[in-house]
C-alpha positions in Angstrom: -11.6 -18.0 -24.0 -10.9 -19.5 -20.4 -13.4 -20.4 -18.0 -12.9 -21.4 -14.8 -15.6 -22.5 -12.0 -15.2 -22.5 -8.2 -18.0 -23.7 -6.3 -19.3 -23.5 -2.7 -17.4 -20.5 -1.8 -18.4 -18.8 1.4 -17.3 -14.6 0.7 -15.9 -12.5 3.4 -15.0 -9.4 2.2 -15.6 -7.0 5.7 -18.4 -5.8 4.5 -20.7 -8.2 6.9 -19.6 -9.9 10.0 -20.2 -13.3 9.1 -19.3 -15.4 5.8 -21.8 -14.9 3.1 -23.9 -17.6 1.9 -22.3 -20.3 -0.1 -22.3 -18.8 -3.8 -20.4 -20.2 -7.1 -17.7 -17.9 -8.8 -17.6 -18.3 -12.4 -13.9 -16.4 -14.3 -13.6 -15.6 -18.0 -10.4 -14.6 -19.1 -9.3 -13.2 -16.3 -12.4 -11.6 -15.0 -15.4 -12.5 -12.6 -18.1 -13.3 -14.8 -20.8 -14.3 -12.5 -21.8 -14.8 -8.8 -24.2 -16.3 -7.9 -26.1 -20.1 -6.2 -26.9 -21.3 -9.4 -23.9 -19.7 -11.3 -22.5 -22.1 -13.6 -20.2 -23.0 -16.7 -19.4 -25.8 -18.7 -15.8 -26.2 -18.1 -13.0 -28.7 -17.2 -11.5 -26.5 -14.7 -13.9 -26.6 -11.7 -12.2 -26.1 -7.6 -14.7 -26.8 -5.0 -13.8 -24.5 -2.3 -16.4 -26.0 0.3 -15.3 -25.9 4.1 -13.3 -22.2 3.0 -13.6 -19.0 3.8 -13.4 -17.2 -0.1 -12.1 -13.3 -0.5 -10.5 -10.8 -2.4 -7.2 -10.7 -3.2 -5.4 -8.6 -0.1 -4.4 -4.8 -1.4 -1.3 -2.9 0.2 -2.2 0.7 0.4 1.4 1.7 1.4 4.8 -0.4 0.3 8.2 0.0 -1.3 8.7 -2.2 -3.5 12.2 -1.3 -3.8 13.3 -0.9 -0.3 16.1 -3.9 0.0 17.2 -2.3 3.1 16.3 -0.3 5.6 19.0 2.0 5.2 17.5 3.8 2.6 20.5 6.0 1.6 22.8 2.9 1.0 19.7 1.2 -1.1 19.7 4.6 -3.4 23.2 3.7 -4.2 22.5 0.3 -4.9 23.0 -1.1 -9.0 19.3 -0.3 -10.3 19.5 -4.1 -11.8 20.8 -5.6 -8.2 17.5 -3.1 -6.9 15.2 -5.1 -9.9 16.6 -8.4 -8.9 15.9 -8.0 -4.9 12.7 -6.2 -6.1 11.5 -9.3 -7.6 11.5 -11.7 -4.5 10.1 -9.0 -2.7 7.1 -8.9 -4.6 6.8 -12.5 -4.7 6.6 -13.0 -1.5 3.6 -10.3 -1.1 1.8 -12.1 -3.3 2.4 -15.5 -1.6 1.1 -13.6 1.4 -2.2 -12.9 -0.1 -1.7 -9.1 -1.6 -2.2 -9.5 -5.3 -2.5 -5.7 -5.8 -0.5 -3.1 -4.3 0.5 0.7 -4.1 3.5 1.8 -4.2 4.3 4.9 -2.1 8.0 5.8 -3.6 10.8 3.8 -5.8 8.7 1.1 -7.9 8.6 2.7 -12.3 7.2 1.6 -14.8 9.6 -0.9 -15.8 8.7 -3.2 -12.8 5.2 -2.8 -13.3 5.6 -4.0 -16.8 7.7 -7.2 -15.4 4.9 -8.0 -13.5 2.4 -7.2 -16.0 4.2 -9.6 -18.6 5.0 -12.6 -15.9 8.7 -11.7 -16.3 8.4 -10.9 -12.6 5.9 -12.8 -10.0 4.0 -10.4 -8.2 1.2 -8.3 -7.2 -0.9 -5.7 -9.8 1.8 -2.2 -9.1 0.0 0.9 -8.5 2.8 3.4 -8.8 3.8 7.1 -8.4 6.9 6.7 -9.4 9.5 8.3 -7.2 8.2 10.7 -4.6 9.3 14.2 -4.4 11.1 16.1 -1.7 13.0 19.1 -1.2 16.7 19.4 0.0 17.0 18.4 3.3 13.6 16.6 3.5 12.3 13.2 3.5 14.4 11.2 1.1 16.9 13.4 1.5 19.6 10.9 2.5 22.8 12.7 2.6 22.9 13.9 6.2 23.9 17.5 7.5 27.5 17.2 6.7 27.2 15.8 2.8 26.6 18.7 0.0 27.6 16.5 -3.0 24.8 16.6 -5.6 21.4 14.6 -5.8 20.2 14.6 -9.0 21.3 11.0 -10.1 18.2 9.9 -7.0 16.1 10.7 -9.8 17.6 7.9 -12.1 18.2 5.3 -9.5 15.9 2.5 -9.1 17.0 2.6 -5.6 16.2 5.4 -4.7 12.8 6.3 -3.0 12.3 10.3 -4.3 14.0 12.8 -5.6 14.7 16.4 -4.6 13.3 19.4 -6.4 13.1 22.9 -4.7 11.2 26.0 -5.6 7.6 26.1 -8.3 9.2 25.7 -11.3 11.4 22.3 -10.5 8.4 20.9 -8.5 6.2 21.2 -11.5 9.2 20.2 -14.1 9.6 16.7 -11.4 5.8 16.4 -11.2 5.6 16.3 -14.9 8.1 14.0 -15.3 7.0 11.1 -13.1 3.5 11.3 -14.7 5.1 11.2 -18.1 7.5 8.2 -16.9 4.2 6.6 -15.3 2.9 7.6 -12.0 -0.8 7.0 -11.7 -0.2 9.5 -8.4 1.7 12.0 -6.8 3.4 11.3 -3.6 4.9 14.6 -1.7 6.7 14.4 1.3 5.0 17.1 2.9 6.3 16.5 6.7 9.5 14.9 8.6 10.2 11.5 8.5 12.0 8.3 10.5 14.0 7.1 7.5 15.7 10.3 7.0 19.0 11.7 8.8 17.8 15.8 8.1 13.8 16.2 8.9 12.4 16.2 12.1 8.7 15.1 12.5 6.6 18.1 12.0 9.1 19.8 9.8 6.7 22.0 7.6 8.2 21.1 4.4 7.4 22.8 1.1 5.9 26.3 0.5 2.2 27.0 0.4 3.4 27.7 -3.2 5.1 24.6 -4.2 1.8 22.0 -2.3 -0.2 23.8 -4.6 1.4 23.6 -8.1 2.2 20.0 -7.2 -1.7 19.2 -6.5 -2.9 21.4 -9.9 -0.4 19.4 -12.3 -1.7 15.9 -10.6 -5.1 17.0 -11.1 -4.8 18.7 -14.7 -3.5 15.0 -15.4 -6.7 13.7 -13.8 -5.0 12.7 -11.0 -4.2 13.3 -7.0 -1.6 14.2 -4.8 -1.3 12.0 -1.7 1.2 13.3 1.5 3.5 11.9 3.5 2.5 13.4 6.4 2.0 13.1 10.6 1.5 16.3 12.8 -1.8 17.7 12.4 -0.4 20.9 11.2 1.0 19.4 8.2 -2.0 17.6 7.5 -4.2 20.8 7.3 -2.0 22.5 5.4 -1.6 19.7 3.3 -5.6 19.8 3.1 -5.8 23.4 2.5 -3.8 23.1 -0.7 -5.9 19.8 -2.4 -4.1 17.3 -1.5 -6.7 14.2 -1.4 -5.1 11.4 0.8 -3.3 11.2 3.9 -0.5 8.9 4.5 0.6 7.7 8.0 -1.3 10.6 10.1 -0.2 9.9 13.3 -0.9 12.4 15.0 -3.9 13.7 13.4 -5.9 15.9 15.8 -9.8 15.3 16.3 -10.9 18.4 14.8 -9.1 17.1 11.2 -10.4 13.9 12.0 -14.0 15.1 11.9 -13.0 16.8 8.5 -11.5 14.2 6.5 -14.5 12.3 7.8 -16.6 15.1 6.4 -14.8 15.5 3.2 -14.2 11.8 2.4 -10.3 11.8 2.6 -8.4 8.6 2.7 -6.2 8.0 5.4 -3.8 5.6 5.2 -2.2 4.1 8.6 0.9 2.0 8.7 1.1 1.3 12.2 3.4 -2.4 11.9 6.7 -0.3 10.8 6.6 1.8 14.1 5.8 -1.6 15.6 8.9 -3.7 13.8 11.3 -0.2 14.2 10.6 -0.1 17.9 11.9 -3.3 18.2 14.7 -4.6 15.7 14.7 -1.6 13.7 18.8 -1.1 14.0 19.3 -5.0 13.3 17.2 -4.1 10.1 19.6 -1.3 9.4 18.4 1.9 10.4 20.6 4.9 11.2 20.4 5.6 14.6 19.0 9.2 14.6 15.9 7.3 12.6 15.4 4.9 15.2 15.1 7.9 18.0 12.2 9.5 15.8 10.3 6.6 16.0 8.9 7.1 19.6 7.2 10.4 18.3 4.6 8.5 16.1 4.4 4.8 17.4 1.6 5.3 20.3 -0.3 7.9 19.1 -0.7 6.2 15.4 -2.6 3.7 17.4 -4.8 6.0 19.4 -5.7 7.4 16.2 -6.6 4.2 15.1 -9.7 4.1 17.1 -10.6 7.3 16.6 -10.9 7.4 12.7 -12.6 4.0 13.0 -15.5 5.2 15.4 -15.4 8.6 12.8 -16.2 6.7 10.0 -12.8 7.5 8.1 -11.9 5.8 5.2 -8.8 3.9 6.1 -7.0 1.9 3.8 -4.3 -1.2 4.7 -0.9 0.3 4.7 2.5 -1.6 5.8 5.1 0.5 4.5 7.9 -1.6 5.9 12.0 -1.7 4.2 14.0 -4.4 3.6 14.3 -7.0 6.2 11.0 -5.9 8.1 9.1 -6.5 4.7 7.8 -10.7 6.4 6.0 -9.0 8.5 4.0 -7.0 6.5 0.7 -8.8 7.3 1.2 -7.9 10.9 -0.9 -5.2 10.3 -4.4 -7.6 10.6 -3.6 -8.4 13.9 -2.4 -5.1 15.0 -5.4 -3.2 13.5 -7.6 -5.6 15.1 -6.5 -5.0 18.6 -8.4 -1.7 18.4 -10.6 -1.7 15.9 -13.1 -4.7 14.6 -12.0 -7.6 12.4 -14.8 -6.9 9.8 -13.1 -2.9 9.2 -9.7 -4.8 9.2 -10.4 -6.8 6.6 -12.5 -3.8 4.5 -9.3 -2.0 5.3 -7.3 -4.4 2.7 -10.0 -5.3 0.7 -13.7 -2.7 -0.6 -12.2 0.5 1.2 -8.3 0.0 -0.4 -10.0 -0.6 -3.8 -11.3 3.4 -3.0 -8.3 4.3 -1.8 -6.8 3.1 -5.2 -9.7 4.5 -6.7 -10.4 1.1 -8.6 -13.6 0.5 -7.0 -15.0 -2.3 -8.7 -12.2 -4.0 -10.1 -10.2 -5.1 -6.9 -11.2 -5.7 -3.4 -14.6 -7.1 -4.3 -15.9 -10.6 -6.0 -18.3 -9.3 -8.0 -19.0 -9.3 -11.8 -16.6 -7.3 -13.8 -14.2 -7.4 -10.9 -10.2 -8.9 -12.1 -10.4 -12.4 -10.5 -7.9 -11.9 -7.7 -9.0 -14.2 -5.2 -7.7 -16.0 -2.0 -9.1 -19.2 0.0 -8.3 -18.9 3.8 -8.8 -22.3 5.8 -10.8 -20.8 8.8 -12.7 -17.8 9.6 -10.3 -14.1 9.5 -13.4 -12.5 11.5 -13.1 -15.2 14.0 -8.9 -15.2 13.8 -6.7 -12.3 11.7 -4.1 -14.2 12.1 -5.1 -16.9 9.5 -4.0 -13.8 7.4 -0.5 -14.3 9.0 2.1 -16.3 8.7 3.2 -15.8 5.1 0.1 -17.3 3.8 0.2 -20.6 5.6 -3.7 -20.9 5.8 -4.0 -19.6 2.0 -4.5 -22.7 0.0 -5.3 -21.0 -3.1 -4.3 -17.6 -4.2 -5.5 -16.1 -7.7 -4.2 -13.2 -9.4 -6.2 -12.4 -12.7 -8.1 -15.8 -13.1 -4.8 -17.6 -12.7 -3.6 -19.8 -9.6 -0.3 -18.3 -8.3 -0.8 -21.0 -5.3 -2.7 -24.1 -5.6 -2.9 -26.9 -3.0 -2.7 -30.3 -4.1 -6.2 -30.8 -1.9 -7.9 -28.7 -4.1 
């Protein structure tokens, strides 16, 4: 058994717009045992976190693990061990940022989940759907109008972000298949996107047909289907079928924001990438008929912003940025919180992403029975997001599962 005390902690986990009460955190193996002003335990390993501001370990609703370039076709051909190695300083780096859990939205299996989960790999807890599924000529369809040689080998390629299956049966049989391999999810790419050479935004991919087998084999595995999706059309019809969360929704009118308010649907914004694309998004790589889509989605993502806040939609943090873009993937604090305030922000990365993940209760809160993923911030994030900046420059102490992955020599 290991026990482990930190004392004077001041909590801010967006749930209140000022710091908590001083409290003391007491971890057992791993876990939060108690919290409280009198907590204690009789133990060698004691941090006194006074003059901090204490909180959950940041969650990622939306990231590629895998995305080593912005050029997503040239990554899918990529060695899958060259993928694993540039993977694995990826990941690193999000969790010296802060983000000790994080979902996966398309690339990450089960065999880097397992390097993380065994140390082999440092990184953040992987929530993964495996690779995401498209149809020909869809998102993740990298070959371009003018290439008809196969794509089947995306399906074996660490690389590679989906994979293509047309028509019920193969949607099922691909379905299947990534829950078997280890998806937790289902990600569909049920609209256009940016990275691909074939789809334009609003491109009403997959049948009525095929959105619905794909949500009734997530759910008869007790799971969900979540969408990559951005016109409003696409996002009702995605609704219409089952799907249960919403990611990107750009251009989400206010008539489907009042419903996924209604009906409790995530939503899952990733408003930096636009932001990072607009600007360097060719020196990062990215075809040029990808960079021209951009325009489509950047402004109105933003507008929508406000309006899902002052809903009351459950929004989740989502970065969702490829290769060279990836340092700035807490950007999204400070872009969030030029329209929305710091206290939903925060929430955004912290209690509401632990729903989004559906792990409420075991990340995103410090709280008994929670995993002990916890982060000291020198300052006050509802006073300045950008503490949360910086590649964790104002993070003296970052804890994933009870254990220090950063640990000042002041503490």
């Amino acid at each position: 058994m290991t026990l482990k005390l930190l004392k004077n902690a001041r909590i801010v986990d967006g749930t209140a717009p000022e710091p908590a009460a001083p409290v003391n955190i007491v971890i057992e193996n791993g876990k939060i045992r108690e919290v409280g002003a009198d907590a204690t335990a009789s133990t060698d390993e004691v941090l006194d976190l006074a003059g901090l501001t204490v909180m959950p370990g940041l969650i990622d609703c939306h990231v590629h693990v895998i995305a080593t370039t912005a050029d997503l076709g040239r990554n899918a051909a990529l060695p899958s061990s060259l993928v694993a190695a540039r993977s694995s300083l990826l990941m690193r780096n999000m969790i010296m940022r802060g983000f000790t859990t994080v979902r996966d939205l398309g690339g990450a299996d089960r065999g880097l989940q397992m390097a993380v989960d065994e140390g082999a790999f440092v990184g953040p807890r992987l929530v993964i759907c495996g690779k995401a599924l498209s149809q020909t000529g869809g998102h993740t369809d990298y070959r371009g109008p003018y290439d008809n040689r196969g794509a089947e080998w995306y399906a074996d390629s660490l690389g590679a972000m989906g994979r293509l299956c047309d028509g019920v049966p193969d949607v099922q049989r691909a379905a299947r298949e990534e829950i078997k391999n280890g998806a937790q999810f289902i990600k569909v790419m049920a609209d256009g996107g940016v990275s691909s050479p074939s789809d334009p935004i609003g491109y009403l991919v997959y049948s009525v047909e095929e959105l619905k087998a794909l949500v009734e084999i997530a759910k008869g595995f007790g799971t969900y289907a979540t969408g990559h999706l951005y016109t409003d059309e696409a996002i009702v019809r995605a609704l219409d079928c089952g799907f249960e969360c919403i990611e990107h929704g750009n251009l989400i009118s206010d008539k489907t924001i009042a419903r996924v308010a209604k009906e409790g649907i995530p939503v899952v914004p990733t408003n930096i990438t636009y932001d990072i694309l607009a600007r360097s998004g060719a020196e990062f790589g990215l075809p040029a008929e990808s960079v021209a889509k951009i325009s489509d989605v950047r402004e109105a993502g933003l507008e929508r912003l406000e309006k899902m806040h002052a809903a009351g939609v459950l929004m989740g943090y989502g970065s969702d940025l490829l290769g060279g873009m990836q340092p700035e993937q807490s950007g999204e604090f400070t872009l969030r919180g030029r329209y929305i305030p710091a206290d939903a922000v925060i929430r955004s990365a912290t209690v509401d992403a632990a729903k989004v993940l559906r792990m409420e209760g075991q990340i995103g809160t410090i709280a008994p029975g929670a995993h002990a993923d916890i982060i000291a911030v020198e300052g006050n994030p509802l006073d300045d997001l950008s503490l949360l900046t910086e590649q964790g420059a104002h993070m003296p102490l970052i804890m994933k599962g009870g254990n220090a992955v950063k640990k000042a020599a002041t503490l």
